[in-house]
OpenMM code with the backbone's topology and positions (N, CA, C; nanometers):
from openmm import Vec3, app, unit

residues = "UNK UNK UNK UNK UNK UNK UNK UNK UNK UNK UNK UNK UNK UNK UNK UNK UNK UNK UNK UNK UNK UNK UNK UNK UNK UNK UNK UNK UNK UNK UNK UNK UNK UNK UNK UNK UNK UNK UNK UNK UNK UNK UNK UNK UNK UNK UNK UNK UNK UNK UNK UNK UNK UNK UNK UNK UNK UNK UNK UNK UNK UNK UNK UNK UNK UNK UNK UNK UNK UNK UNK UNK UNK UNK UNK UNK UNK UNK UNK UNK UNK UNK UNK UNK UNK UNK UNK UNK UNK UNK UNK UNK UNK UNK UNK UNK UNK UNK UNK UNK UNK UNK UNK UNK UNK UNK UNK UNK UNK UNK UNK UNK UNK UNK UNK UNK UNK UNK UNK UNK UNK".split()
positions = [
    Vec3(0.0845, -0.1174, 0.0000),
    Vec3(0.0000, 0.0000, 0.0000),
    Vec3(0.0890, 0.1236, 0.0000),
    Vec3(0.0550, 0.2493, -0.1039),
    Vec3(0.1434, 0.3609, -0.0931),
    Vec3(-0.0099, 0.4488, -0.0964),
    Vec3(0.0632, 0.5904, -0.0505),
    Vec3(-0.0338, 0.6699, -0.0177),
    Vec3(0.0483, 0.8017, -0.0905),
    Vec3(-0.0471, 0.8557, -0.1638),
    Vec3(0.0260, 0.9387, -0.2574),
    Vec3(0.0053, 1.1081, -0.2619),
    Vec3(-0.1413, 1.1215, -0.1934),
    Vec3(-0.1889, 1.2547, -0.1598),
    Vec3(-0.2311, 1.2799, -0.0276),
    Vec3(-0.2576, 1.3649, -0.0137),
    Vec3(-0.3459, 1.4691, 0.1283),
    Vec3(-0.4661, 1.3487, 0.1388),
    Vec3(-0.5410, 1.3345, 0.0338),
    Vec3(-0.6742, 1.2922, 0.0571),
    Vec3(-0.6261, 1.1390, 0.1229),
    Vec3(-0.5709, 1.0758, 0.0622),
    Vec3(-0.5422, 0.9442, 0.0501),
    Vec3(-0.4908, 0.9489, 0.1949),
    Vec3(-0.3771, 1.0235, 0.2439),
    Vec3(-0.3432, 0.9743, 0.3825),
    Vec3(-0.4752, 1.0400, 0.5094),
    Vec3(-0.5464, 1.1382, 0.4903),
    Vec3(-0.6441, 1.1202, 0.5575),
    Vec3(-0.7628, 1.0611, 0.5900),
    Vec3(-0.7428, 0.9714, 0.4477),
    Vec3(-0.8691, 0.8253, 0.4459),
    Vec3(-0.8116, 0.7068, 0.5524),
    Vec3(-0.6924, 0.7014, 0.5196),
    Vec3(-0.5677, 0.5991, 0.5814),
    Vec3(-0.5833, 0.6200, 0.7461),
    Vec3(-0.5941, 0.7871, 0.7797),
    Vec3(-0.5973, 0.8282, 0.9270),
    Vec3(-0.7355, 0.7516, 0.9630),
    Vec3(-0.8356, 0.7953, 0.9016),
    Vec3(-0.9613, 0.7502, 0.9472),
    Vec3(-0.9982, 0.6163, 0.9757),
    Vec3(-0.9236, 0.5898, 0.8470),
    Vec3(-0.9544, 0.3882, 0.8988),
    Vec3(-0.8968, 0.3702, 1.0016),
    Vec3(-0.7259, 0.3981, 1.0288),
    Vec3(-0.6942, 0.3698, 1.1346),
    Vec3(-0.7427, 0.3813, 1.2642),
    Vec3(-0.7884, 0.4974, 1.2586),
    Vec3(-0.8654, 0.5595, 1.3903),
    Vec3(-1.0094, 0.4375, 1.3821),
    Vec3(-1.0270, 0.4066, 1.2853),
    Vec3(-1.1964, 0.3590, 1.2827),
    Vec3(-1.1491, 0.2002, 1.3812),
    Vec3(-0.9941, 0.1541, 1.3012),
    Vec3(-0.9355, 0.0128, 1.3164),
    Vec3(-0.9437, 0.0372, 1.4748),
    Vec3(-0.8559, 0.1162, 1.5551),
    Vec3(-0.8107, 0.1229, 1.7137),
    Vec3(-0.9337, 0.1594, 1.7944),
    Vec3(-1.0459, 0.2146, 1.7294),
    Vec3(-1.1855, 0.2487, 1.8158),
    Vec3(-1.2477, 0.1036, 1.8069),
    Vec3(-1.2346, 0.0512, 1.7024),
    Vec3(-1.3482, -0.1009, 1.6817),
    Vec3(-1.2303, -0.2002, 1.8190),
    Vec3(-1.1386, -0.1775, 1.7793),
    Vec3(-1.0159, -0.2929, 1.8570),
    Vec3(-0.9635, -0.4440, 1.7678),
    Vec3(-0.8741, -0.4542, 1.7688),
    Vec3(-0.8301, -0.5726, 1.6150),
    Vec3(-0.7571, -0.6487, 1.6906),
    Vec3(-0.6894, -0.6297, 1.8490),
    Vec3(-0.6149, -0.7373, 1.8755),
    Vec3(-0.7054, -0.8709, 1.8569),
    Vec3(-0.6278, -1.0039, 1.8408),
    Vec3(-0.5881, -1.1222, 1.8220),
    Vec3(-0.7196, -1.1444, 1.6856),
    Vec3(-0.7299, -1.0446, 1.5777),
    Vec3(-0.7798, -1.0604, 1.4444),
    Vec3(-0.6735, -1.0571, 1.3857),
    Vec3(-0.6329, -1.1148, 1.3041),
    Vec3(-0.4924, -1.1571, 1.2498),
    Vec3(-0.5106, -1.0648, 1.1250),
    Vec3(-0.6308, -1.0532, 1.0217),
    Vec3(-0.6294, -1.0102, 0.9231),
    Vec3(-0.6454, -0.8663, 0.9630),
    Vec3(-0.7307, -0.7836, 1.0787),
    Vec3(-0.7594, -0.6883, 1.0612),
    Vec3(-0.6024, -0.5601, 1.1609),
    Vec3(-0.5416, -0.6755, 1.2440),
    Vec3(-0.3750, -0.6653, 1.2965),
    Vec3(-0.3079, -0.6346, 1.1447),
    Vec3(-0.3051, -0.6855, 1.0616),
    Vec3(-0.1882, -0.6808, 0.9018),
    Vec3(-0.2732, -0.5574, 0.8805),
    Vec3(-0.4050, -0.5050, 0.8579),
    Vec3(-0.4364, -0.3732, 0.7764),
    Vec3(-0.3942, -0.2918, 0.9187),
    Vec3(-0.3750, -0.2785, 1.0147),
    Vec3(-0.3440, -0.1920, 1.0788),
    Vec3(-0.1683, -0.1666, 1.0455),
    Vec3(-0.0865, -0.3006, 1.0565),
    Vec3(0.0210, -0.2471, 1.0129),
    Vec3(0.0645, -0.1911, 0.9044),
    Vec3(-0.0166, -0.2240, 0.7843),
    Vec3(-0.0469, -0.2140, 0.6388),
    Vec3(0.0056, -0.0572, 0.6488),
    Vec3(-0.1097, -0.0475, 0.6742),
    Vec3(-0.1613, 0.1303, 0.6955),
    Vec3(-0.0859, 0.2467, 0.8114),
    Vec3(0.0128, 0.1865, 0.8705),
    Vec3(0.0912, 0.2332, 1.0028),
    Vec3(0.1761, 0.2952, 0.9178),
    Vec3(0.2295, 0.1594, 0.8792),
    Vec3(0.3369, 0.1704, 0.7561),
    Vec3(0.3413, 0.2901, 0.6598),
    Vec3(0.2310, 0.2405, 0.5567),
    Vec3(0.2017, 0.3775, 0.4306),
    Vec3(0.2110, 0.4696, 0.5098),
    Vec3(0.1353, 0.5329, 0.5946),
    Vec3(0.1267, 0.6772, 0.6519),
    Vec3(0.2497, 0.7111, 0.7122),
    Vec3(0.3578, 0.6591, 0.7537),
    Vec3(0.4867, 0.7107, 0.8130),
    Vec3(0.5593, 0.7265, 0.6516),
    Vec3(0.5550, 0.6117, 0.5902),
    Vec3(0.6253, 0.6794, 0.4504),
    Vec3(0.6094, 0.8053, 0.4194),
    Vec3(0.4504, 0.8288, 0.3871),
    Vec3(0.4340, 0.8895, 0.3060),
    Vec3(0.4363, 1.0595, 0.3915),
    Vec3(0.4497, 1.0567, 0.5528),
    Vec3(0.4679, 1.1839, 0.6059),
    Vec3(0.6424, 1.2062, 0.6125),
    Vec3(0.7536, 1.0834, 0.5882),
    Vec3(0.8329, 1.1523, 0.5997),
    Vec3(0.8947, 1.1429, 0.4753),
    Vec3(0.7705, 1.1148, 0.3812),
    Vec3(0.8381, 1.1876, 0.2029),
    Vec3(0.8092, 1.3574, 0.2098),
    Vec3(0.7466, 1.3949, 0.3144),
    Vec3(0.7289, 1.5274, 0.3050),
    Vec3(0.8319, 1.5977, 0.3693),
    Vec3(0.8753, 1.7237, 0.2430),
    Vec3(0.9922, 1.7857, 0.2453),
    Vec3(0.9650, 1.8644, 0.4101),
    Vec3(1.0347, 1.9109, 0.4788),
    Vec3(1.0615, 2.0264, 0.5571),
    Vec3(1.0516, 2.1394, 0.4748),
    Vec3(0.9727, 2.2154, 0.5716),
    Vec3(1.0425, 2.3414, 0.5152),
    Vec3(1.1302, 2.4490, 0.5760),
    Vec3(1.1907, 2.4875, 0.4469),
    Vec3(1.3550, 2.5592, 0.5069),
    Vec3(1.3324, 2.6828, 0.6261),
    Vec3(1.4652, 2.6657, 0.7044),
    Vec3(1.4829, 2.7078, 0.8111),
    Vec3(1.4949, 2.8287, 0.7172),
    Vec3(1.4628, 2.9479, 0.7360),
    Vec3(1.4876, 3.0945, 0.7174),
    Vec3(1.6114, 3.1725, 0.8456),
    Vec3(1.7483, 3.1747, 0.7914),
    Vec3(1.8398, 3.2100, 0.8977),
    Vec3(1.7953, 3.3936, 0.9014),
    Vec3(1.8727, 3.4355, 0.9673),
    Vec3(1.8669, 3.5230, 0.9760),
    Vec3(1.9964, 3.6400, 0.9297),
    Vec3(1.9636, 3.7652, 0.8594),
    Vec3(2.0951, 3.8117, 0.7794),
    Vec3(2.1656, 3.8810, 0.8694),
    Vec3(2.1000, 3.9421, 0.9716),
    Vec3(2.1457, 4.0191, 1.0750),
    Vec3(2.1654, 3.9661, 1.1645),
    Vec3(2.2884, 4.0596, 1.2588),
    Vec3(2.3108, 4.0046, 1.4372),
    Vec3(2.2124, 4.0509, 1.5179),
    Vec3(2.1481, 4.1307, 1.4995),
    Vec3(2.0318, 4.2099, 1.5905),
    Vec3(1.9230, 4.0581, 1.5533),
    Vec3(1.8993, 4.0243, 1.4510),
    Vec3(1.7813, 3.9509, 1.4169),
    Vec3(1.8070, 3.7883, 1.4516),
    Vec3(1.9654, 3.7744, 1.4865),
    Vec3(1.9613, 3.6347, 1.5363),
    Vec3(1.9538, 3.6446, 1.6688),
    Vec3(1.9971, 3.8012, 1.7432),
    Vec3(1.9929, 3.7861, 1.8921),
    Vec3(1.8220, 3.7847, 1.8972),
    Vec3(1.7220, 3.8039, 1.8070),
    Vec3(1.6163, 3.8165, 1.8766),
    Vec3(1.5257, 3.6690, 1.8448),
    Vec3(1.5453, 3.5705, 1.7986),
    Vec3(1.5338, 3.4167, 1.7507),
    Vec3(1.5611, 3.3816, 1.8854),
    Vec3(1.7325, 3.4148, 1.9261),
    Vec3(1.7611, 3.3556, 2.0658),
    Vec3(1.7000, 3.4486, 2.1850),
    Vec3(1.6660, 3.5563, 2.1822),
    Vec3(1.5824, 3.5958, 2.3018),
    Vec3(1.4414, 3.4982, 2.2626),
    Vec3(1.3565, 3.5143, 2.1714),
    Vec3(1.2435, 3.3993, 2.1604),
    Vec3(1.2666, 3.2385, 2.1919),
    Vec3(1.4119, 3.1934, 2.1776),
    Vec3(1.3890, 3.0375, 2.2322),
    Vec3(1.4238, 3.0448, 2.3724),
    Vec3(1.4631, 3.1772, 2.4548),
    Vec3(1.4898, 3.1786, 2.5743),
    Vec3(1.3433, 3.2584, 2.6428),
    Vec3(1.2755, 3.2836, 2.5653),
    Vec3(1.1738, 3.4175, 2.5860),
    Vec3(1.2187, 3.5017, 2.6796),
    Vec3(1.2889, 3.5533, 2.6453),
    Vec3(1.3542, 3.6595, 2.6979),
    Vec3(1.2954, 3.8141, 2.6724),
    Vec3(1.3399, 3.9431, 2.7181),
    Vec3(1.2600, 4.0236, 2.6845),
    Vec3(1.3854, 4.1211, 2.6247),
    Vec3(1.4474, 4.2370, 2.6032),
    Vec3(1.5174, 4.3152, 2.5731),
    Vec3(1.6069, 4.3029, 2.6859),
    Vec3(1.5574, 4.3803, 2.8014),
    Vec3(1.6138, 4.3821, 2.8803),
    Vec3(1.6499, 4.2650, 2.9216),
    Vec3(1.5793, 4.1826, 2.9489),
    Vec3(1.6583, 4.0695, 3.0384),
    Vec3(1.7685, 4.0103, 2.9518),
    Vec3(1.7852, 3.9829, 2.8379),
    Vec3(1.8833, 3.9935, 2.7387),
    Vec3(2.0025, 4.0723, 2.7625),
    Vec3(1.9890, 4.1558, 2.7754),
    Vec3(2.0902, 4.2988, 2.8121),
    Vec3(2.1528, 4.2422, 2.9302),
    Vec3(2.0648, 4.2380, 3.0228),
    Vec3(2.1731, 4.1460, 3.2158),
    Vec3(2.2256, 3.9917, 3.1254),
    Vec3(2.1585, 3.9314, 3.1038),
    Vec3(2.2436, 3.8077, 3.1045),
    Vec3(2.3523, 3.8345, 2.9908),
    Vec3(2.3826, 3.9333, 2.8952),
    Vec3(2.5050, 4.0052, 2.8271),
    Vec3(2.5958, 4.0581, 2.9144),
    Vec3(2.5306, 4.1369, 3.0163),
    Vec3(2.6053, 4.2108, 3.0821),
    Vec3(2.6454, 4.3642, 3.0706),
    Vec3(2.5689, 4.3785, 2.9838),
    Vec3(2.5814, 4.5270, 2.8926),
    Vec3(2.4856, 4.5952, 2.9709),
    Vec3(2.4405, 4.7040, 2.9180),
    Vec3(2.3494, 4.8060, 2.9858),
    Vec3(2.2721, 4.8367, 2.9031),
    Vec3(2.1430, 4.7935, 2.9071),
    Vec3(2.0013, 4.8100, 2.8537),
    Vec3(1.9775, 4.9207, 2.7722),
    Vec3(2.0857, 5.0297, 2.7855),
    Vec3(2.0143, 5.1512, 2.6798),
    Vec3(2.1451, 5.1063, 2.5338),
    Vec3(2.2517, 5.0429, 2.6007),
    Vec3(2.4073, 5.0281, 2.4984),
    Vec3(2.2944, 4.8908, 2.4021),
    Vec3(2.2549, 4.8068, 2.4748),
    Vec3(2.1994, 4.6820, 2.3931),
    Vec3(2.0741, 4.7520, 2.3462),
    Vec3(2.0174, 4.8112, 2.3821),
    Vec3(1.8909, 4.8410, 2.2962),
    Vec3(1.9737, 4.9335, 2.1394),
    Vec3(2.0476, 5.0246, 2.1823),
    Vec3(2.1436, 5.0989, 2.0622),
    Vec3(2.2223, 5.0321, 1.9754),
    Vec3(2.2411, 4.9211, 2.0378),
    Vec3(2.3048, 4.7924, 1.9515),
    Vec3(2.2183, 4.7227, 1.8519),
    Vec3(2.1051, 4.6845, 1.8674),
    Vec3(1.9634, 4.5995, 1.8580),
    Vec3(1.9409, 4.6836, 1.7485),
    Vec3(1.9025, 4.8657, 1.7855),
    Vec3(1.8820, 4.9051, 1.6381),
    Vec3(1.9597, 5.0245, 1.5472),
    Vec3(2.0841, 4.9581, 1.5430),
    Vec3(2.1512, 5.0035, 1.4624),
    Vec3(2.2101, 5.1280, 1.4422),
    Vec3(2.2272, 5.1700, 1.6310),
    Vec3(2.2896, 5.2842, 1.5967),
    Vec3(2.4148, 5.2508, 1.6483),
    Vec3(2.4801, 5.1672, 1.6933),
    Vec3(2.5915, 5.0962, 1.8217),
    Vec3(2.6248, 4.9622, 1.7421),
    Vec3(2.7909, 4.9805, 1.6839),
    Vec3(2.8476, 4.8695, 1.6163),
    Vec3(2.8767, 4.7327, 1.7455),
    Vec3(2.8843, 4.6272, 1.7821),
    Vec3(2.9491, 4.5536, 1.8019),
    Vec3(3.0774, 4.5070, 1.8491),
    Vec3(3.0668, 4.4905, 1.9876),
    Vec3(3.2223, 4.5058, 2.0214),
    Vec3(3.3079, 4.3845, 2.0488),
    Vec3(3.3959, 4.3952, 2.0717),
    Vec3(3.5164, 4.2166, 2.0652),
    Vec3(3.4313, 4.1933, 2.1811),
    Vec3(3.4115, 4.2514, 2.3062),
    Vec3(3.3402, 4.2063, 2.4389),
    Vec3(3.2301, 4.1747, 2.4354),
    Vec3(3.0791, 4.2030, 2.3354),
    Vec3(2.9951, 4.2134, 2.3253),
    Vec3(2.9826, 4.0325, 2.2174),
    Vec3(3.0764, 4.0857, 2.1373),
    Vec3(3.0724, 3.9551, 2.0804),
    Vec3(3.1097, 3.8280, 2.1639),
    Vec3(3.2488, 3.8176, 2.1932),
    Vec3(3.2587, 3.7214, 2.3020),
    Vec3(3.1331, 3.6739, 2.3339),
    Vec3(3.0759, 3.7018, 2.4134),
    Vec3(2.9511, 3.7173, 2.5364),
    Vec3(2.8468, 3.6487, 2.4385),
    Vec3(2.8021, 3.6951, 2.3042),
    Vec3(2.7335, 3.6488, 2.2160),
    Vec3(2.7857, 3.5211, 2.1817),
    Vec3(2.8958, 3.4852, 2.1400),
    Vec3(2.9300, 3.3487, 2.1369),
    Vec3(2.9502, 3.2342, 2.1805),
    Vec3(2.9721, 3.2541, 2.3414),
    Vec3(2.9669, 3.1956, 2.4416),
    Vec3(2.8974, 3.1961, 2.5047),
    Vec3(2.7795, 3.3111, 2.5145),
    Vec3(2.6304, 3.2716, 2.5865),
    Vec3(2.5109, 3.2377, 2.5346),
    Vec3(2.4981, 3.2933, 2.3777),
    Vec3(2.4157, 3.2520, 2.3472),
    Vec3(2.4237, 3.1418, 2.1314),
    Vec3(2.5769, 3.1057, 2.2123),
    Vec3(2.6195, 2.9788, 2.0681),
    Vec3(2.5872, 3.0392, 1.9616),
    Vec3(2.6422, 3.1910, 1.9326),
    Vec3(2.6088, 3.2259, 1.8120),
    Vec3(2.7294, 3.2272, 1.7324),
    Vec3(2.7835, 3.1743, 1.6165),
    Vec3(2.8994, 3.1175, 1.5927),
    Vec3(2.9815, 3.2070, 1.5376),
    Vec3(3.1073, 3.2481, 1.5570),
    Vec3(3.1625, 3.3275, 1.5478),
    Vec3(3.1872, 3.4170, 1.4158),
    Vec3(3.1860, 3.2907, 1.3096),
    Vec3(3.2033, 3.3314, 1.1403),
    Vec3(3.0563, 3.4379, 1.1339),
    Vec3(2.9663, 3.3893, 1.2130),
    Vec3(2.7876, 3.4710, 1.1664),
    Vec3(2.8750, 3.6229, 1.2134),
    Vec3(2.8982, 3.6294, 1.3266),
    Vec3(2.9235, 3.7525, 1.3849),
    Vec3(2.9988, 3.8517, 1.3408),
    Vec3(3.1522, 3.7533, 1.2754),
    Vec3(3.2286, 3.8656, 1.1819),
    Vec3(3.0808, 3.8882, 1.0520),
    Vec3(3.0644, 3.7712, 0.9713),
    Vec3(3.0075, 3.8087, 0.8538),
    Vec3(2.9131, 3.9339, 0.8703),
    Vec3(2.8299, 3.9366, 0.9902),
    Vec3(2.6917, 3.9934, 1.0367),
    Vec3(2.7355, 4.1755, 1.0686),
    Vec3(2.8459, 4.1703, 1.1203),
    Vec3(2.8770, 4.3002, 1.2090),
    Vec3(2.9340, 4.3830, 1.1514),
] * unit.nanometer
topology = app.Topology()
chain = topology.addChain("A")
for resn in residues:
    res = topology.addResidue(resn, chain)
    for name in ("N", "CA", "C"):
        topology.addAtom(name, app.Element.getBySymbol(name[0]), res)
């Protein structure tokens, strides 16, 4: 069994769901369409592409990806840098270049890799 569209694997969901609500243990034939169908539907979800990570071109715009997986806010960003909330906010938008200390701190606190930082800054 292959499953080739949208429609097709949500017919596949339904039976399954219909198979585990009715119950199939020790039915031998209706056990094989459950694996049948386990099967097709993992194929056919991990023939589906990902879609691409969108990096980010800027250092301001990757520090704010990593304030969101930390949910962080501006400020609290700024203390765990170590900088001072009005220097990181002036940094953030582009009026305040990037410093060897600032970077450091970026690379080692929040794994932003060093090549991004020259390329970025």
């Amino acid at each position: 069994m292959k499953i080739t569209s949208w429609d097709e694997h949500k017919a596949a969901l339904s039976t399954l769901d219909k198979l585990i609500a009715e119950g199939f243990e020790g039915d031998v034939q209706r056990e094989a369409q459950f694996s049948r169908l386990a099967v097709a539907i993992e194929a056919f979800e991990d023939s589906i592409p990902l879609m691409p990570i969108r990096m980010p071109e800027t250092l301001p715009g990757m520090i704010n990806i990593k304030m969101a997986e930390r949910n962080m806010k501006q400020k609290d960003m700024a203390t765990y840098l170590g900088v001072s909330s009005a220097r990181f906010s002036e940094f953030m938008n582009g009026k305040r270049r990037v410093t060897i200390d600032l970077a450091k701190k970026l690379y080692e606190r929040l794994d932003i890799s060093p090549e991004f930082i020259l390329k970025a800054a």
